[in-house]
C-alpha positions in Angstrom: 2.2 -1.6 16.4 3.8 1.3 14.6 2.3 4.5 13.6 1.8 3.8 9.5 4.3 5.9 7.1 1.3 7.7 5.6 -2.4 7.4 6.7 -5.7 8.3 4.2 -8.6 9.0 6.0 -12.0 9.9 4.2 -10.5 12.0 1.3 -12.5 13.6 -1.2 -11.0 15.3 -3.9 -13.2 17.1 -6.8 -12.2 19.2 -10.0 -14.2 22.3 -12.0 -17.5 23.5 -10.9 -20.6 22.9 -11.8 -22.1 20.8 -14.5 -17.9 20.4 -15.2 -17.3 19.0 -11.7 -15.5 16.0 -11.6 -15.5 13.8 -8.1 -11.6 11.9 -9.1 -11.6 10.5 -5.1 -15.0 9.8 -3.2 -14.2 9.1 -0.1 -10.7 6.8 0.2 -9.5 5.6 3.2 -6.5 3.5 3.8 -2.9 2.8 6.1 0.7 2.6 4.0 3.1 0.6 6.5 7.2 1.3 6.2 8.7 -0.7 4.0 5.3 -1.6 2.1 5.6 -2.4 -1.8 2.0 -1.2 -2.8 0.1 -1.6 -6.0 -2.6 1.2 -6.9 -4.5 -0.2 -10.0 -7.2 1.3 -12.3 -8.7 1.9 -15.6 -7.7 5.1 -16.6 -10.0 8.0 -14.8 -10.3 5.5 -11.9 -8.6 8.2 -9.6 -5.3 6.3 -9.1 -2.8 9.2 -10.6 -5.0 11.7 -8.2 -4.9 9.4 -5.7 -0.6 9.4 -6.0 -0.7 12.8 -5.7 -2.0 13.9 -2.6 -0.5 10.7 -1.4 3.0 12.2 -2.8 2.0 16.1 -1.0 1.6 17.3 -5.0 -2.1 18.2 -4.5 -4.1 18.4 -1.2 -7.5 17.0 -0.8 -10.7 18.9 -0.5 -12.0 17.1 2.7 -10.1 14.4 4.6 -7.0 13.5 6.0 -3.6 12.9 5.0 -1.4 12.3 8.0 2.6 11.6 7.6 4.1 9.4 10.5 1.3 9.8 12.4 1.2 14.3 11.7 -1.5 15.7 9.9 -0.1 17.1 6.5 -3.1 20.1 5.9 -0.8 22.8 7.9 2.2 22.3 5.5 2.8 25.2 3.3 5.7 27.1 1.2 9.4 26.0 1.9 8.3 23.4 4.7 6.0 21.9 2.1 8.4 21.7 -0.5 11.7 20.8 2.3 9.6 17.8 3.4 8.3 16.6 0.0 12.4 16.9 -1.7 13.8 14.8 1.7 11.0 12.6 2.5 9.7 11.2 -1.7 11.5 10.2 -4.4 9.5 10.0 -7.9 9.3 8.1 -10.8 7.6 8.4 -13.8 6.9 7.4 -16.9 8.0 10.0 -18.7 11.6 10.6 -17.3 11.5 14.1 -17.3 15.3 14.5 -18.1 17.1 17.7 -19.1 18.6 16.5 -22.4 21.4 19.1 -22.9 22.8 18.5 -19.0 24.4 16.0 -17.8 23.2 12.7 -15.9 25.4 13.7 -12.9 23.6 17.4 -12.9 20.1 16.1 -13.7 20.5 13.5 -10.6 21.8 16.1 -8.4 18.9 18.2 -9.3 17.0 17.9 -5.7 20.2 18.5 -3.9 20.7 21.5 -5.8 17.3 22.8 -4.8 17.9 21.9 -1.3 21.0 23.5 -0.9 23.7 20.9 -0.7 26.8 22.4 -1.5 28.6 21.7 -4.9 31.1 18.6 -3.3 28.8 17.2 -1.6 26.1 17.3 -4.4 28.8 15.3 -6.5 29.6 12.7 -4.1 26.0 11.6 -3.4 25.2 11.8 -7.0 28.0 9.2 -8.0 27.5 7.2 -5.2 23.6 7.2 -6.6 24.9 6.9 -9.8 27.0 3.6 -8.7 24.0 1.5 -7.2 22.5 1.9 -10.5 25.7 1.4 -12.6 25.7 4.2 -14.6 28.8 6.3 -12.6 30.4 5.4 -16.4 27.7 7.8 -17.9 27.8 10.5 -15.1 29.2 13.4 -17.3 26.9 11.9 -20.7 24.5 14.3 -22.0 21.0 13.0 -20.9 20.0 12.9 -23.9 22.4 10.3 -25.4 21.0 7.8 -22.8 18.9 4.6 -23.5 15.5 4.1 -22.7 16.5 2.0 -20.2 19.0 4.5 -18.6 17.2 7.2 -18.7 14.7 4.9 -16.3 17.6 3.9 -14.4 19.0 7.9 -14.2 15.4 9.3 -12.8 15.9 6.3 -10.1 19.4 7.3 -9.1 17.5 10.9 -9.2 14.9 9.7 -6.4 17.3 7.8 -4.4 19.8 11.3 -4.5 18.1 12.0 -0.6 18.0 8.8 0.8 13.9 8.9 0.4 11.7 7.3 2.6 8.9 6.4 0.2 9.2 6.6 -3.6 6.4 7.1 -5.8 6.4 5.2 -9.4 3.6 6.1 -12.0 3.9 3.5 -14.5 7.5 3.5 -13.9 7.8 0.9 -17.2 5.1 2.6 -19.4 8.0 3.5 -22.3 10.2 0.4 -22.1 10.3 -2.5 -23.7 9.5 -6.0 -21.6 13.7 -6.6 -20.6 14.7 -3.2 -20.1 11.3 -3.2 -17.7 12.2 -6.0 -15.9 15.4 -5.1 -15.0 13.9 -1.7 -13.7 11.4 -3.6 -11.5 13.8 -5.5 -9.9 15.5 -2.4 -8.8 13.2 -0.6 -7.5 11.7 -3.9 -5.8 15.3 -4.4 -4.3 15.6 -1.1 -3.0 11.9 -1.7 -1.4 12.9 -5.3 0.2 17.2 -4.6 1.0 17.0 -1.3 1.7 13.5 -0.6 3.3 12.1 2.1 1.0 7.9 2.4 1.1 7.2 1.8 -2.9 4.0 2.9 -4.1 3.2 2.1 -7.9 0.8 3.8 -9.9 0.3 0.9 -12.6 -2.4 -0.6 -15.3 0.5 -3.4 -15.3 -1.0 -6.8 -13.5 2.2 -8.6 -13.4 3.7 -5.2 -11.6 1.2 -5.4 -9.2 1.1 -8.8 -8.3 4.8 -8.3 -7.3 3.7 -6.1 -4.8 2.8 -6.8 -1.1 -0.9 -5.1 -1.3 -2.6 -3.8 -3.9 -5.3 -0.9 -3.7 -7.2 -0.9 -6.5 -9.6 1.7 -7.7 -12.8 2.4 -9.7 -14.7 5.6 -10.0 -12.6 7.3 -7.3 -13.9 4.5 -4.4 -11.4 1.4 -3.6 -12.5 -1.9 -4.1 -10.2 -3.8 -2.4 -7.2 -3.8 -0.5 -5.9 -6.8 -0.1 -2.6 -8.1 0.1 -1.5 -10.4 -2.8 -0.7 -14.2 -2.4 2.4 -14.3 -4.7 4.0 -11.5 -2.9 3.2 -12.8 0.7 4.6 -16.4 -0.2 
């Protein structure tokens, strides 16, 4: 059996002091396999977006373990942090988090810029990006002149830029309307399923999560179940 892409053992995570202390994960313990499609559900406050974030290496637990392929993630600091969370995740989210005034070819490019990627190389990855998601037509289009819909399908080419092994979508359909979501889902569930990219959804969406293999759903910062769902197995 392979080592899991990311295992959560025992993690507690707390915020303030005091009569101000928050508990957002009590305890959460759990194995992501390569290639998964997984569901994290919950009211909001349940914990989920916390949950996504020390899962994604944005915010370490207080107690517990998060280990990547099998290495324990607590002794990763500074530029090795930051080196293995821009090559290893690609992100999502609801709000796209665009730079208007730029391009979509430079805000695509954006992690490949922070990494270091030289200028050519930068624009080859970010058309062929760019491509899978058919928007090369719209590579040198202010952001900002975008669609709802592109901008959605922009931040994707964004997160697929470094050939990621997992991406992390946080209500990755929160802004659109039902179409323009539905055509977002399926890309992000083909590049799961043809491609073999983990995809872990942060989502208060049920028909999103039943499309998933597993869903974890969470309530007051415990999980309550696990399990894998019937419509996606089938």
């Amino acid at each position: 059996m392979p080592t899991p892409i990311l295992q959560v053992e025992d993690v507690h995570k707390s915020y303030g002091r005091g009569q101000s202390r928050f508990e957002a994960l009590k305890g959460v313990s759990f194995d992501i396999r390569e290639g998964e499609s997984i569901a994290i559900v919950g009211k909001s406050g349940s914990g989920k977006s916390t949950l996504m974030h020390v899962l994604a290496l944005l915010d370490g637990p207080d107690s517990g373990r998060i280990a990547l392929e099998g290495a324990d993630t607590a002794g990763l600091r500074g530029a090795r942090l930051n080196r293995i969370r821009n090559t290893t995740f690609g992100f999502v989210f609801q709000q796209f988090f665009l730079t208007g005034n730029e391009s979509v070819l430079e805000n695509v490019v954006l992690p490949l810029k922070i990494a270091g990627v030289s200028g050519r190389e930068r624009k080859r990855r970010g058309m062929a990006a760019l491509e899978q998601l058919d928007l090369a037509d719209k590579a040198k289009n202010k952001a900002l002149n975008l669609s709802g819909g592109q901008k959605q399908r922009a931040v994707i080419a964004r997160a697929l830029v470094n050939n990621p092994r997992i991406i992390f979508a946080d209500e990755p359909t929160g802004n659109l309307d039902t179409v323009t979501g539905a055509v977002v889902e399926d890309i992000l569930f083909s590049l799961n399923r043809e491609h073999g990219i983990t995809l872990i959804v942060v989502t208060h969406d049920e028909d999103l999560a039943a499309r998933c293999d597993r869903r974890i759903v969470i309530r007051d910062g415990l999980i309550v179940d696990g399990s894998t769902n019937v419509e996606a197995a089938a």
